[in-house]
N, C-alpha and C positions, 0 to 999 in steps of 0.2 A: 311379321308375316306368319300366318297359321300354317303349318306341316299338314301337307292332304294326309288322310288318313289310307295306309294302306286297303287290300282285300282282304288280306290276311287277320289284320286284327280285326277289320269288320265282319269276316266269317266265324274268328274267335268268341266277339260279342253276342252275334247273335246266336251261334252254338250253346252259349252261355245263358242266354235269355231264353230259351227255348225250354232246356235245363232247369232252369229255375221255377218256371210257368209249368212245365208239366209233372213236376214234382208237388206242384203246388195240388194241380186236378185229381191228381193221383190219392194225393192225402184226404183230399174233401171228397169225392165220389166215390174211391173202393177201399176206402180205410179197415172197413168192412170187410172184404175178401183176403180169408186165410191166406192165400199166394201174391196178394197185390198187394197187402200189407208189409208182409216181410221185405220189399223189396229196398233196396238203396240204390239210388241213380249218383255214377261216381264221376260223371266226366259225358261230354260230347265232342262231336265233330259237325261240322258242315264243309258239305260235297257240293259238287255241279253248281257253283254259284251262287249259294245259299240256297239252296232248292229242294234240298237234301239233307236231313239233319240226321247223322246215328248215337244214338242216344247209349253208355253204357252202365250197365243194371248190375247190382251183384245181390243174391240170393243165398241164403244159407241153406237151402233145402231144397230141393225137387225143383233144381233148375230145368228140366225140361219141360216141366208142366206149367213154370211161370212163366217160361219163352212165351208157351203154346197160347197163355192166357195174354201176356201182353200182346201177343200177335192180335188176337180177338179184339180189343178191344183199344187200336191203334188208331182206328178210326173216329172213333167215340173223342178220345182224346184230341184229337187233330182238330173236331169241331167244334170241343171247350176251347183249342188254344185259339182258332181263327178269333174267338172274340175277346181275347185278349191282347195278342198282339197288335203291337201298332206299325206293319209293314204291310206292305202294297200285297205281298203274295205270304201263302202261310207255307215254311216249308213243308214236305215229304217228313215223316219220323219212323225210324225205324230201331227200335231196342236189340241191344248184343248185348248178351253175357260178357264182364269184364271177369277172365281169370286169371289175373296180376295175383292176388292173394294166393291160389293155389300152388300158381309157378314161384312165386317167391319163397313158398313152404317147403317147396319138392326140394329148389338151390339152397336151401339151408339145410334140410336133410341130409343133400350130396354131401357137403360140406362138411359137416360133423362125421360121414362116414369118411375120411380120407385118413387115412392111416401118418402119421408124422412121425 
């Protein structure tokens, strides 16, 4: 007997497929663009029932200008992934700044400052 497959890991998957595919359009369409190039897409989420996908970006440079640029052209992307995707509805995507690498820097910082 087959195990139903949770929400969760089906949220996981398609967080993951989504991920995948829009890194893919990203590379073929703005490979081009000084800010959309640099970018590394490091991880997702899917919200509201797979409906809602937040996608996280990391930037070595002029991360608000590549927010601003991925914001712009969020849409663009949504309607390369609808033709890829093979789901009834295309989620919602929406790019955050991942700043794991920062904060992991700052905690090793602290960390060597600590007097023993």
């Amino acid at each position: 007997m087959m195990k139903k497959q949770t929400n969760s890991n089906r949220s996981e998957k398609i967080a993951s497929k989504v991920q995948t595919l829009v890194a893919e359009i990203l590379q073929r369409n703005f490979a081009d663009d000084n800010l959309i190039g640099g970018v590394s897409l490091v991880g997702a989420e899917s919200h509201g029932g797979m409906q809602f996908v937040k996608i996280f970006f990391y930037a070595r440079d002029n991360v608000a200008e590549t927010q601003k640029r991925l914001d712009e052209i969020t849409k663009m992307v949504r309607f390369e992934l609808a033709q890829k995707i093979d789901q009834k509805y295309v989620p919602e995507i929406r790019f955050v700044y991942d700043d794991t690498l920062e904060r992991a820097n700052r905690i090793e910082e602290l960390l060597n400052n600590i007097d023993m």
